[in-house]
mmCIF entry with sequence, helices, sheets and N, C-alpha, C, O atoms, coordinates in Angstrom:
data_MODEL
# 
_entry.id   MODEL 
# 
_entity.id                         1 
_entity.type                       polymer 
_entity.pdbx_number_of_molecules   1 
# 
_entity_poly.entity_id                      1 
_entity_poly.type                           'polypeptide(L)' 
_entity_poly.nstd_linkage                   no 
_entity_poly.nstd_monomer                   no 
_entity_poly.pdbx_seq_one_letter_code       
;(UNK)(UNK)(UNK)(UNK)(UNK)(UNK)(UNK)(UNK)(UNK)(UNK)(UNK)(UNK)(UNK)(UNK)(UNK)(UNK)
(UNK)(UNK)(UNK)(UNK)(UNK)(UNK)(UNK)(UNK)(UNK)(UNK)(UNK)(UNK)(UNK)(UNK)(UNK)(UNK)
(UNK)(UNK)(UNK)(UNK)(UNK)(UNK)(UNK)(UNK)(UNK)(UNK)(UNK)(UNK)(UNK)(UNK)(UNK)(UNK)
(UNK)(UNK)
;
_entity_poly.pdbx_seq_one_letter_code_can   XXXXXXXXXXXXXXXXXXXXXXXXXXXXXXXXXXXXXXXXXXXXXXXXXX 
_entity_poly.pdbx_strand_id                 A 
# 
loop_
_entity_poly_seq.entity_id 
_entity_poly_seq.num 
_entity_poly_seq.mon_id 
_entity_poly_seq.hetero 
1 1  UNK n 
1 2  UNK n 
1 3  UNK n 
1 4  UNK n 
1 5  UNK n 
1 6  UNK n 
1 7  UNK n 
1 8  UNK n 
1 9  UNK n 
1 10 UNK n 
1 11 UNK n 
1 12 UNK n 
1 13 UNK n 
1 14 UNK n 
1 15 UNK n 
1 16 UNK n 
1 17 UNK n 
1 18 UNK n 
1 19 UNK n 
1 20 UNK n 
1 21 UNK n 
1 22 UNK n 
1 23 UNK n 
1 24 UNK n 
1 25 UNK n 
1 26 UNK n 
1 27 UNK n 
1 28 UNK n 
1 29 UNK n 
1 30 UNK n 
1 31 UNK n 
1 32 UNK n 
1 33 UNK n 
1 34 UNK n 
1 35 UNK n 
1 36 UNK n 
1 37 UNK n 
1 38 UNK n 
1 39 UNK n 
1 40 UNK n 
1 41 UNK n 
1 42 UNK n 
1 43 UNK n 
1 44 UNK n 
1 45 UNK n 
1 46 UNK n 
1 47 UNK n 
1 48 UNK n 
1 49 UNK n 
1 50 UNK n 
# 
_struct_asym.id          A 
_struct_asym.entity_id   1 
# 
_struct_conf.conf_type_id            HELX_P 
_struct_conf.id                      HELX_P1 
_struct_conf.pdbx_PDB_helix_id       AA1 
_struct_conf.beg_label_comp_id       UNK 
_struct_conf.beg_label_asym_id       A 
_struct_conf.beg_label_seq_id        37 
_struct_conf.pdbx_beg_PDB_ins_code   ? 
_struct_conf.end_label_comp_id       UNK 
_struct_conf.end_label_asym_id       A 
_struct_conf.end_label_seq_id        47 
_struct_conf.pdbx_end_PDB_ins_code   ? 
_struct_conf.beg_auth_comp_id        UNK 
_struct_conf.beg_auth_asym_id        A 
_struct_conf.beg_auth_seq_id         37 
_struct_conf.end_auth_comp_id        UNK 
_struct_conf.end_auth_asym_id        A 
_struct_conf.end_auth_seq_id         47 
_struct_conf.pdbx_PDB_helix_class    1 
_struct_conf.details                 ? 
_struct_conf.pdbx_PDB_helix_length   11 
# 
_struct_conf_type.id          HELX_P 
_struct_conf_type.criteria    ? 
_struct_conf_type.reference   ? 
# 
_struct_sheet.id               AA1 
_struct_sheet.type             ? 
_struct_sheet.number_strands   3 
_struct_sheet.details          ? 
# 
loop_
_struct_sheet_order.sheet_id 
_struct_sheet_order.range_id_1 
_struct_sheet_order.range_id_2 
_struct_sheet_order.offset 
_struct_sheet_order.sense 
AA1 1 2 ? anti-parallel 
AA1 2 3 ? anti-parallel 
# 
loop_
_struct_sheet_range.sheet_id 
_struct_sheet_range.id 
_struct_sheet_range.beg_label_comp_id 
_struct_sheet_range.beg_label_asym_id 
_struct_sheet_range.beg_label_seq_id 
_struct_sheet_range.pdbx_beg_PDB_ins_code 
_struct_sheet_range.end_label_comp_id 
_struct_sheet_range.end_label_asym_id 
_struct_sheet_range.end_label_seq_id 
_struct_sheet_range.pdbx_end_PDB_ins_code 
_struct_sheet_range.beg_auth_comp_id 
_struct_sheet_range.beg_auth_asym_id 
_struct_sheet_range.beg_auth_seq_id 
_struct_sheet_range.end_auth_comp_id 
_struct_sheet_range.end_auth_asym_id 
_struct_sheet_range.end_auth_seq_id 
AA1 1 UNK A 8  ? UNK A 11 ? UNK A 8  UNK A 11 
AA1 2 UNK A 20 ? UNK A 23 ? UNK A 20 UNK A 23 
AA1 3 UNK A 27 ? UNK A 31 ? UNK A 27 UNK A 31 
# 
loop_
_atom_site.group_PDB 
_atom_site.id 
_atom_site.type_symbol 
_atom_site.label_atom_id 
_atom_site.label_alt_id 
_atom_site.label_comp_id 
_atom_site.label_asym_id 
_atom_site.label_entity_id 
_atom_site.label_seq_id 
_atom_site.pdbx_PDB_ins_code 
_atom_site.Cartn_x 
_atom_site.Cartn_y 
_atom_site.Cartn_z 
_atom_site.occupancy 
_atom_site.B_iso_or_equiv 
_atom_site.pdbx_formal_charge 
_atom_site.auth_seq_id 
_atom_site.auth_comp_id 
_atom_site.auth_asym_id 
_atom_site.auth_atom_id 
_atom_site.pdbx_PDB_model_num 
ATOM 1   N N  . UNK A 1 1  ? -18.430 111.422 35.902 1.00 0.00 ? 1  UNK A N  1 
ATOM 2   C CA . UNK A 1 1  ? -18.662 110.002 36.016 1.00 0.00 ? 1  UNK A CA 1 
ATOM 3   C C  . UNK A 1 1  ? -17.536 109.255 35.297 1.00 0.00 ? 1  UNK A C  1 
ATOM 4   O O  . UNK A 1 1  ? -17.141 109.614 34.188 1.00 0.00 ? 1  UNK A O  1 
ATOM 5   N N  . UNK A 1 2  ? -16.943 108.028 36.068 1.00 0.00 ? 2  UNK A N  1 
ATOM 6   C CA . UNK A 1 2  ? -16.191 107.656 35.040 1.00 0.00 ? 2  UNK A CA 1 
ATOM 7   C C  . UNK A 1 2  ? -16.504 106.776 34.790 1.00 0.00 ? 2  UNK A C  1 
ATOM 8   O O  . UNK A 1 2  ? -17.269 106.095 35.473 1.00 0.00 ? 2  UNK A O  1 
ATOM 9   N N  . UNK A 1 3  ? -15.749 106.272 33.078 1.00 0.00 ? 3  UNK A N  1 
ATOM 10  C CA . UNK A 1 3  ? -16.336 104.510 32.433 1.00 0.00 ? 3  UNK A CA 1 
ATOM 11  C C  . UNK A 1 3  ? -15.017 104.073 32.393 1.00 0.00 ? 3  UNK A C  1 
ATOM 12  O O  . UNK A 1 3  ? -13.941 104.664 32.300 1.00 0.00 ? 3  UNK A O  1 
ATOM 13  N N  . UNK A 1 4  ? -15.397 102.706 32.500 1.00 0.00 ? 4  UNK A N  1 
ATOM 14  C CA . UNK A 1 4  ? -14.761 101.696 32.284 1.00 0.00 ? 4  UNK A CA 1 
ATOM 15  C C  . UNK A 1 4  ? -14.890 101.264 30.573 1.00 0.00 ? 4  UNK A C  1 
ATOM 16  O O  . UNK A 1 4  ? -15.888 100.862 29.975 1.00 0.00 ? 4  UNK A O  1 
ATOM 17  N N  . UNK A 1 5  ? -13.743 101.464 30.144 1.00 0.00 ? 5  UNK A N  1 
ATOM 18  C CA . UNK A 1 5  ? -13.279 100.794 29.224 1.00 0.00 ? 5  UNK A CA 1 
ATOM 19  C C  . UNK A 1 5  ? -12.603 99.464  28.834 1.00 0.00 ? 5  UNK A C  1 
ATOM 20  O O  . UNK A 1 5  ? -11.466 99.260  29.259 1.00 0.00 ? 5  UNK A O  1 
ATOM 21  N N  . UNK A 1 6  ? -13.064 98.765  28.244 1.00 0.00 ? 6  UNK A N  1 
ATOM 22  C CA . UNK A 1 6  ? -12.433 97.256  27.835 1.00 0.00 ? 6  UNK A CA 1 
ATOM 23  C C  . UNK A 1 6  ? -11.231 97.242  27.164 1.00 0.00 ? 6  UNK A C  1 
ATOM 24  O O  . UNK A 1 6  ? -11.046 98.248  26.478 1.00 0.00 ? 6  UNK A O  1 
ATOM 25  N N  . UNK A 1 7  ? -10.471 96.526  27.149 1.00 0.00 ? 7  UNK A N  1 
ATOM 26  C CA . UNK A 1 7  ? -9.311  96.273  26.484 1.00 0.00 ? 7  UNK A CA 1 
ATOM 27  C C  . UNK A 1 7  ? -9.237  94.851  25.946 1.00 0.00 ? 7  UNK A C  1 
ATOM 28  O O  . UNK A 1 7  ? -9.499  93.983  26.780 1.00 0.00 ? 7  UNK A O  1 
ATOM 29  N N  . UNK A 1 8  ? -8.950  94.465  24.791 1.00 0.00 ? 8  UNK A N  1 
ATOM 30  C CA . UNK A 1 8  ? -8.159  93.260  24.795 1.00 0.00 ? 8  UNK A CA 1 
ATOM 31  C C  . UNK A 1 8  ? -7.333  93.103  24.328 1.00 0.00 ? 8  UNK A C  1 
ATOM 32  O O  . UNK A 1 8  ? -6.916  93.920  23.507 1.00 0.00 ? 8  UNK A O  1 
ATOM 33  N N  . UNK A 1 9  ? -6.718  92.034  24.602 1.00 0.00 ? 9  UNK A N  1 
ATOM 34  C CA . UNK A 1 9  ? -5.978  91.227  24.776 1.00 0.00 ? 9  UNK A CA 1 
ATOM 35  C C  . UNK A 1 9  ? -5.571  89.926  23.872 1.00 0.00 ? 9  UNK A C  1 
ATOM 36  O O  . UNK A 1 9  ? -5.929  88.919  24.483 1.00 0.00 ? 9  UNK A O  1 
ATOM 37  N N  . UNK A 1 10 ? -4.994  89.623  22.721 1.00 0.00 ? 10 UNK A N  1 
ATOM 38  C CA . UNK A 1 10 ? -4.656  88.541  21.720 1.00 0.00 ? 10 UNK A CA 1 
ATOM 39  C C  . UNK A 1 10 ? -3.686  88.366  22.304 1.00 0.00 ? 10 UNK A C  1 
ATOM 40  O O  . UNK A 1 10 ? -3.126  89.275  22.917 1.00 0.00 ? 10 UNK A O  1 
ATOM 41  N N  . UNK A 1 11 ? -3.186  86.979  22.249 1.00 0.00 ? 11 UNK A N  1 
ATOM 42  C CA . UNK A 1 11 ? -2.187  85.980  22.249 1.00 0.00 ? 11 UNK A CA 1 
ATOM 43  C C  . UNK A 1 11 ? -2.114  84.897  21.207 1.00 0.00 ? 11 UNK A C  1 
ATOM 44  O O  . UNK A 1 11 ? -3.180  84.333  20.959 1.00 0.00 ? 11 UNK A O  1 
ATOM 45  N N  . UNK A 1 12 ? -0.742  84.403  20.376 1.00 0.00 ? 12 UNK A N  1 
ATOM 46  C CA . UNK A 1 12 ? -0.923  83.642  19.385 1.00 0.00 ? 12 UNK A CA 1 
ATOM 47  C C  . UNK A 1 12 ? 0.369   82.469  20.311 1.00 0.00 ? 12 UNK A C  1 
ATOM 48  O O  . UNK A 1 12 ? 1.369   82.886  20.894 1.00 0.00 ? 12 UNK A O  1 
ATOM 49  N N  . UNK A 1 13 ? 0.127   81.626  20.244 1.00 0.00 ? 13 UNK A N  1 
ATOM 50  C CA . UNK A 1 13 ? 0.910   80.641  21.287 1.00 0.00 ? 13 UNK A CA 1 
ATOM 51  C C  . UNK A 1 13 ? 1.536   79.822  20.123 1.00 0.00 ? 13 UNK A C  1 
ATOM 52  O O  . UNK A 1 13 ? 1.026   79.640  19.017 1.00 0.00 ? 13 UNK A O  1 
ATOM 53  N N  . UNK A 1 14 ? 2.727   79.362  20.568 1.00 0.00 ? 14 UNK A N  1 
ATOM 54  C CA . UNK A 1 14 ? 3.597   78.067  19.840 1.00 0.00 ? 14 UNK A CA 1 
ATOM 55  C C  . UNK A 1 14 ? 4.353   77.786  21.280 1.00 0.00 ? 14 UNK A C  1 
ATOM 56  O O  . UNK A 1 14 ? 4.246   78.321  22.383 1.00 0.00 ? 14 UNK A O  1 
ATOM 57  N N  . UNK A 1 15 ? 5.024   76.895  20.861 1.00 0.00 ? 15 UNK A N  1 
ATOM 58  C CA . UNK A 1 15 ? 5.639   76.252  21.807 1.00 0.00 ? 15 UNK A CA 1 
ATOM 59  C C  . UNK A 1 15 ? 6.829   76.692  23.053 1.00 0.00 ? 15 UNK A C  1 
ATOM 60  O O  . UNK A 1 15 ? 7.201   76.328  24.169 1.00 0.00 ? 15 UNK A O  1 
ATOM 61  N N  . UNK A 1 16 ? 7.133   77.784  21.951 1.00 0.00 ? 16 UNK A N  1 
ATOM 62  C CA . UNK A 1 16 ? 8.122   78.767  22.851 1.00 0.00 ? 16 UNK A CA 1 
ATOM 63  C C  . UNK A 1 16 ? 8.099   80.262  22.940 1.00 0.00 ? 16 UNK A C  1 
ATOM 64  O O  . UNK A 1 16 ? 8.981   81.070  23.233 1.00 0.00 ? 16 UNK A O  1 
ATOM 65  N N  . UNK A 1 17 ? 6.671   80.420  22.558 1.00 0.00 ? 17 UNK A N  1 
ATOM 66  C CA . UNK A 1 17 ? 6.880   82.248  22.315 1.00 0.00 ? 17 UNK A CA 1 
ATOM 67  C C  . UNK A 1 17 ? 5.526   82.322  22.669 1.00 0.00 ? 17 UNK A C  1 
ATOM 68  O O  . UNK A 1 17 ? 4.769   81.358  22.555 1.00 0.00 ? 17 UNK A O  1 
ATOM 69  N N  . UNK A 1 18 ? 5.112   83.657  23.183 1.00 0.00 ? 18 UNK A N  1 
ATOM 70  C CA . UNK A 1 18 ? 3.674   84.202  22.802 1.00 0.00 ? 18 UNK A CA 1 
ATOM 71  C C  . UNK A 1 18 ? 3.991   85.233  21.944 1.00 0.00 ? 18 UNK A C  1 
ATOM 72  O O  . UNK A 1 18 ? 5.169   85.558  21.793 1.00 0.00 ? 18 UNK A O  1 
ATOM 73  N N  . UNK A 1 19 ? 2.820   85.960  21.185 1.00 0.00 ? 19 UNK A N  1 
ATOM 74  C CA . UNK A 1 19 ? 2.950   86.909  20.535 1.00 0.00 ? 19 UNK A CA 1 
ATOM 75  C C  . UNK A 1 19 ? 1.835   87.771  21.289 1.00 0.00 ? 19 UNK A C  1 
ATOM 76  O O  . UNK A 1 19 ? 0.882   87.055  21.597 1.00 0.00 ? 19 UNK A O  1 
ATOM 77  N N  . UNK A 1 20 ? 1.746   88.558  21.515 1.00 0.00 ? 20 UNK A N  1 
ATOM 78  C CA . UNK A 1 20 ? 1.030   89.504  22.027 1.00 0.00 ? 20 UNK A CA 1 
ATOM 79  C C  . UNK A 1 20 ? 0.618   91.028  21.412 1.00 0.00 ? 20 UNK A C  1 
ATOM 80  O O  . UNK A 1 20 ? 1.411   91.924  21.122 1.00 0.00 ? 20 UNK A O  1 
ATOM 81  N N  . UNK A 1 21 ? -0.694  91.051  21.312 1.00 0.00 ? 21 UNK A N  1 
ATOM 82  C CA . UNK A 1 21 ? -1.502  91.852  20.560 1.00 0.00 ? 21 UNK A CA 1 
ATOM 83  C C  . UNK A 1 21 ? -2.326  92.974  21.487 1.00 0.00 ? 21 UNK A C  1 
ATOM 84  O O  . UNK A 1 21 ? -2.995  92.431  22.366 1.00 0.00 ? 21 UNK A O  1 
ATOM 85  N N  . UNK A 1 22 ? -2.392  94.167  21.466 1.00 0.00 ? 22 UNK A N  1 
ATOM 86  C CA . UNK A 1 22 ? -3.784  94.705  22.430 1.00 0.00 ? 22 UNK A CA 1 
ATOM 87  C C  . UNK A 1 22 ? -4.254  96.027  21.372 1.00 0.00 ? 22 UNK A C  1 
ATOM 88  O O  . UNK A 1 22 ? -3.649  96.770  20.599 1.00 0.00 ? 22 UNK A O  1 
ATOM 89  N N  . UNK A 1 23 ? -5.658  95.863  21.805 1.00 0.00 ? 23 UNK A N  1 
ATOM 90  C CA . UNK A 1 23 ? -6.858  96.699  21.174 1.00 0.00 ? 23 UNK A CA 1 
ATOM 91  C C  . UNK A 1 23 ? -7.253  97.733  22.253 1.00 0.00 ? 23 UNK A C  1 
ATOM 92  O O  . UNK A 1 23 ? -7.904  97.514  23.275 1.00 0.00 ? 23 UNK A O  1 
ATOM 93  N N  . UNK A 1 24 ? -6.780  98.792  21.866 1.00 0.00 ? 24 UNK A N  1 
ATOM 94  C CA . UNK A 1 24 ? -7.773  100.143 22.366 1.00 0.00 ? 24 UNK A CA 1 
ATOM 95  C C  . UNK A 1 24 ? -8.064  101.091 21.729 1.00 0.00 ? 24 UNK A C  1 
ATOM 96  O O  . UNK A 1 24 ? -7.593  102.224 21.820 1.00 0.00 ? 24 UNK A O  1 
ATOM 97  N N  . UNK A 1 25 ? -9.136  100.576 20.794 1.00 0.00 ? 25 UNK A N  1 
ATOM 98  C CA . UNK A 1 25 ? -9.106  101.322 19.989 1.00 0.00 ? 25 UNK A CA 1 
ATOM 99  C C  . UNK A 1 25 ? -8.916  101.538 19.077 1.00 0.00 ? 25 UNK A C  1 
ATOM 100 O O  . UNK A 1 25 ? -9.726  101.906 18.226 1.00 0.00 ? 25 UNK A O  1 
ATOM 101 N N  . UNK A 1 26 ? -7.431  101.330 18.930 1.00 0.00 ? 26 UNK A N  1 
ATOM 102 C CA . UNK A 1 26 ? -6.708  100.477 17.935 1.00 0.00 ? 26 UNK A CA 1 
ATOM 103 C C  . UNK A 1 26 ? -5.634  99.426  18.666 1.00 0.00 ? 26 UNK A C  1 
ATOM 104 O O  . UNK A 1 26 ? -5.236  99.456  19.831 1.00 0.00 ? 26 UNK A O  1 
ATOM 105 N N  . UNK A 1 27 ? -5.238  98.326  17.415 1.00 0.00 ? 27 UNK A N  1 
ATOM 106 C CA . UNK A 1 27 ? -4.745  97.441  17.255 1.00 0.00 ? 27 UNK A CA 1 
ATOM 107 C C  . UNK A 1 27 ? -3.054  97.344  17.511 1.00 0.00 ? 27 UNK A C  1 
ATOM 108 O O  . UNK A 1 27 ? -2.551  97.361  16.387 1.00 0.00 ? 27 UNK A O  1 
ATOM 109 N N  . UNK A 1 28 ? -2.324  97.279  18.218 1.00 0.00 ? 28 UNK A N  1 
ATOM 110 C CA . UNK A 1 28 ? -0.850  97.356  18.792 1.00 0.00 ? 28 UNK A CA 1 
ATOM 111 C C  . UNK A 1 28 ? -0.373  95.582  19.061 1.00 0.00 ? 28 UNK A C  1 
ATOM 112 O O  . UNK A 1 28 ? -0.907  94.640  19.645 1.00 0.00 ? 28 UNK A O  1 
ATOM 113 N N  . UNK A 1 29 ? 0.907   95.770  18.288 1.00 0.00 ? 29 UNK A N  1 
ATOM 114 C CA . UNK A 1 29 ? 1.115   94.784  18.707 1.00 0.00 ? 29 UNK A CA 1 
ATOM 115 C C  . UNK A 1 29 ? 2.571   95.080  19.737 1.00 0.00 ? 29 UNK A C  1 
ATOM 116 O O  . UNK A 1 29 ? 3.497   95.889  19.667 1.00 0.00 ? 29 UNK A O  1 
ATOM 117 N N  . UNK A 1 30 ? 2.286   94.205  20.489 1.00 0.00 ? 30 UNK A N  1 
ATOM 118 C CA . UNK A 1 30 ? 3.285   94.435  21.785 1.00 0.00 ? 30 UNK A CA 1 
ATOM 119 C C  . UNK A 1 30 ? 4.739   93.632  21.608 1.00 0.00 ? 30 UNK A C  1 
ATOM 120 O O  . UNK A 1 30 ? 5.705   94.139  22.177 1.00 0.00 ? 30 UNK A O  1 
ATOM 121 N N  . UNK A 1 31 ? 4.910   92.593  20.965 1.00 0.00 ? 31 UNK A N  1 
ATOM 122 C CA . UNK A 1 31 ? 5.999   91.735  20.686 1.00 0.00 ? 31 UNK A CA 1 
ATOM 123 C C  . UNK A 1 31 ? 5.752   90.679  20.675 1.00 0.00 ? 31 UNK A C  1 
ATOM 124 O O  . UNK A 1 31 ? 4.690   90.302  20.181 1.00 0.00 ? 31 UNK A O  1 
ATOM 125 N N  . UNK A 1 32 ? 6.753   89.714  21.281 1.00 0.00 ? 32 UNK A N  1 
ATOM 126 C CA . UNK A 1 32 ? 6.736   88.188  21.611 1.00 0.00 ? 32 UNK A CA 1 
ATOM 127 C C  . UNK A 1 32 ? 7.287   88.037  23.461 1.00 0.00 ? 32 UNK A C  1 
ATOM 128 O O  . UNK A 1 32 ? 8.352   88.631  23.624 1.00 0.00 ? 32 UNK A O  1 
ATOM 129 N N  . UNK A 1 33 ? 6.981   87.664  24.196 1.00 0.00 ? 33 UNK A N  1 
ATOM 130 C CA . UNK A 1 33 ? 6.777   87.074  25.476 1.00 0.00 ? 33 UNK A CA 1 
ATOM 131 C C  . UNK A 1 33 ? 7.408   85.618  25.216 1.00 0.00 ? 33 UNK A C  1 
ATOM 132 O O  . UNK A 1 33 ? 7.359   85.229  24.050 1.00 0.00 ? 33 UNK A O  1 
ATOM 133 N N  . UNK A 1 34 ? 8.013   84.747  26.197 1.00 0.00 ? 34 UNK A N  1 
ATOM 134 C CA . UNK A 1 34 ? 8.744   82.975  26.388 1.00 0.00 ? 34 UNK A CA 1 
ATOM 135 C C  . UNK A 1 34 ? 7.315   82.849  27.069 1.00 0.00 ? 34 UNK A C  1 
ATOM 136 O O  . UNK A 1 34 ? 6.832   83.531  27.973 1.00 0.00 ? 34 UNK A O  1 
ATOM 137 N N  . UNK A 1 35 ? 6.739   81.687  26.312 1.00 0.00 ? 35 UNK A N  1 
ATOM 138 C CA . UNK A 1 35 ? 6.036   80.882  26.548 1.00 0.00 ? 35 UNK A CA 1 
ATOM 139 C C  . UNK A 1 35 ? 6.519   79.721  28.055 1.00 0.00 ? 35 UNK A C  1 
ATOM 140 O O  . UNK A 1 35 ? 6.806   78.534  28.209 1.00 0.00 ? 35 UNK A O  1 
ATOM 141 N N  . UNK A 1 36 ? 6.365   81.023  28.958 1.00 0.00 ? 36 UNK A N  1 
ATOM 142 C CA . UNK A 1 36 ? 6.455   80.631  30.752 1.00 0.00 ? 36 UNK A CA 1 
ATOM 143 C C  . UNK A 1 36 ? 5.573   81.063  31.628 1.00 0.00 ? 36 UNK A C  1 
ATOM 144 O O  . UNK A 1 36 ? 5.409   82.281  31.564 1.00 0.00 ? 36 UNK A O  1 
ATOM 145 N N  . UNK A 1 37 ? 4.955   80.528  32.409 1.00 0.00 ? 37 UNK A N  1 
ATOM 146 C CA . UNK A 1 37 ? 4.151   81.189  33.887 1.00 0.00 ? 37 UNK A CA 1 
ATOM 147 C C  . UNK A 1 37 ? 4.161   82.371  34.036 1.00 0.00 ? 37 UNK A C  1 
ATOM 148 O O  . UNK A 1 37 ? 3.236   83.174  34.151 1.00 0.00 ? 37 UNK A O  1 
ATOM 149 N N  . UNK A 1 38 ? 5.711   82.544  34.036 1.00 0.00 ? 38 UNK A N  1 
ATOM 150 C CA . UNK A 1 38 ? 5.825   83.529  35.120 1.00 0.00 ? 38 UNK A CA 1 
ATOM 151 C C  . UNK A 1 38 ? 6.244   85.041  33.927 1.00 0.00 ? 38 UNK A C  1 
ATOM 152 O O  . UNK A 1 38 ? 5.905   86.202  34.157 1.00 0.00 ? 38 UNK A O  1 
ATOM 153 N N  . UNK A 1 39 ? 6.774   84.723  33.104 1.00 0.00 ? 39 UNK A N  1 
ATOM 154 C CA . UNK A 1 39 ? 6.497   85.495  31.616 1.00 0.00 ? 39 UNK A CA 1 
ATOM 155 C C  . UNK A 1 39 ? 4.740   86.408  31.605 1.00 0.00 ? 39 UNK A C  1 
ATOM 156 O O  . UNK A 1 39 ? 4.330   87.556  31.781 1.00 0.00 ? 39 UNK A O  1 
ATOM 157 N N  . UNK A 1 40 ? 4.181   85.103  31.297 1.00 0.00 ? 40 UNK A N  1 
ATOM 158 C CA . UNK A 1 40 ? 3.089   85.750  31.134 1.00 0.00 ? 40 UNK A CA 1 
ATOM 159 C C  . UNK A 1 40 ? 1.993   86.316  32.401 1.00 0.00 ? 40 UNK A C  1 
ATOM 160 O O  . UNK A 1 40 ? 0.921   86.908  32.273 1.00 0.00 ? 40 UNK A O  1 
ATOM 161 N N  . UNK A 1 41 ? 2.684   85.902  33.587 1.00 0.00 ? 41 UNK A N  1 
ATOM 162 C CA . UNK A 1 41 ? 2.100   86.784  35.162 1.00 0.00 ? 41 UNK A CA 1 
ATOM 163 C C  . UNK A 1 41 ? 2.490   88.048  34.983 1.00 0.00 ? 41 UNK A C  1 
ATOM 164 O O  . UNK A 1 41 ? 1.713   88.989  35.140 1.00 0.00 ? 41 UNK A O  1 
ATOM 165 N N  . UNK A 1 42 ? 4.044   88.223  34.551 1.00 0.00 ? 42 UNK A N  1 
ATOM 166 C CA . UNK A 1 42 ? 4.240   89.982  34.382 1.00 0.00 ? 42 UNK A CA 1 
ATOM 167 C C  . UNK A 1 42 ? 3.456   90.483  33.181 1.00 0.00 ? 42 UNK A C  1 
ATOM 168 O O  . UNK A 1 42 ? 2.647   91.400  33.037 1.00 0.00 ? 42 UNK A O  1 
ATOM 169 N N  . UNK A 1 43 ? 3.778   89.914  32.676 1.00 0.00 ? 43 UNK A N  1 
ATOM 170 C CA . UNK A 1 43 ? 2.583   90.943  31.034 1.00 0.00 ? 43 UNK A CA 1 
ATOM 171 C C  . UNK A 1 43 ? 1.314   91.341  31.550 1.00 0.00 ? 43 UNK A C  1 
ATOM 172 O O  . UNK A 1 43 ? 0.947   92.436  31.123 1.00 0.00 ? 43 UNK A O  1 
ATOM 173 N N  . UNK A 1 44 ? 0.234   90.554  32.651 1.00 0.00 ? 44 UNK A N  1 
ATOM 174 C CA . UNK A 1 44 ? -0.782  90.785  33.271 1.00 0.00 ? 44 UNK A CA 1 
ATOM 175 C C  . UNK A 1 44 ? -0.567  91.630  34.009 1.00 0.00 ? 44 UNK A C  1 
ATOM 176 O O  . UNK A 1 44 ? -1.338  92.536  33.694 1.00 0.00 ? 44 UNK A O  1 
ATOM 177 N N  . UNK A 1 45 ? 0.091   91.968  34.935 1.00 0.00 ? 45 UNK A N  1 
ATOM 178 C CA . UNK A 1 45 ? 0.455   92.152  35.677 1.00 0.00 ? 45 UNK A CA 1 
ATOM 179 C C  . UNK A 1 45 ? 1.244   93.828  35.231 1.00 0.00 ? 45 UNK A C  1 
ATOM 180 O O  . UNK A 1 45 ? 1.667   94.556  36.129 1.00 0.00 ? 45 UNK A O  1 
ATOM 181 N N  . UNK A 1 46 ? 1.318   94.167  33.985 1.00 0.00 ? 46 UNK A N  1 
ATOM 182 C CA . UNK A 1 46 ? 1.939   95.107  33.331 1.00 0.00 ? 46 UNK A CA 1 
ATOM 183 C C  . UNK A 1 46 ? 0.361   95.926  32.726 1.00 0.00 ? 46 UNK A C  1 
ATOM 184 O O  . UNK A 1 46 ? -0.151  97.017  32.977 1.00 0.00 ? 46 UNK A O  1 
ATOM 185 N N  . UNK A 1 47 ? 0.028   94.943  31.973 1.00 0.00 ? 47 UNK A N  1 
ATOM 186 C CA . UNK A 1 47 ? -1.182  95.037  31.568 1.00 0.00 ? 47 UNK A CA 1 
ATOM 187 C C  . UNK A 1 47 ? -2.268  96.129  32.721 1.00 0.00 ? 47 UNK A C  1 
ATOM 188 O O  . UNK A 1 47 ? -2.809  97.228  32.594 1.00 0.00 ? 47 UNK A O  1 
ATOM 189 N N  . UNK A 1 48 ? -2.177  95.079  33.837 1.00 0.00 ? 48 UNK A N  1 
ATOM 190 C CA . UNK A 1 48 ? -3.481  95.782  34.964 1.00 0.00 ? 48 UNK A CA 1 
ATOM 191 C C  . UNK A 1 48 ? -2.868  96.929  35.282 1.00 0.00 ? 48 UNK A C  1 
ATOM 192 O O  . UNK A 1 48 ? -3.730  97.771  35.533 1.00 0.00 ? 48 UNK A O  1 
ATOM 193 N N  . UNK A 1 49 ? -1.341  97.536  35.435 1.00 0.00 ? 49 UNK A N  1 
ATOM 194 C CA . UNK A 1 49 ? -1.080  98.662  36.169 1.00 0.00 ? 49 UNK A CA 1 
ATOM 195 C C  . UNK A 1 49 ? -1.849  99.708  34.833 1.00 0.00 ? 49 UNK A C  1 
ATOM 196 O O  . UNK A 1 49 ? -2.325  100.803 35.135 1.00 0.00 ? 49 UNK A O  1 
ATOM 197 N N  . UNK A 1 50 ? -1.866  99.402  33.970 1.00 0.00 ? 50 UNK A N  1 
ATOM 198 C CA . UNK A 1 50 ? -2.534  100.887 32.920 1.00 0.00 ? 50 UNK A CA 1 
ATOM 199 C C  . UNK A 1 50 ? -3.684  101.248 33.312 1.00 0.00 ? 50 UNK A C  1 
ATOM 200 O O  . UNK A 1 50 ? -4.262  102.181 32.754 1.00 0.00 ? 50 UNK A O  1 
# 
């Protein structure tokens, strides 16, 4: 049977950066991301392929 596991997902926003955080388990931080659309469509988008 398989489960579904949750993940999340932190973001700390300013004006020109995200910072990006994810939990599985444990706590990783991923870097900083440009606070853009299309920036943060690939991180999702990076995110869902795992």
């Amino acid at each position: 049977m398989e489960r579904n596991i949750g993940v999340f997902v932190a973001m700390d926003t300013n004006k020109e950066a995200i910072a990006v955080a994810v939990a599985e388990g444990e706590v990783r931080f991923l870097g900083e991301i440009p606070n853009r659309a299309d920036a943060v469509r690939k991180l999702i988008e990076k995110l869902a392929s795992k």
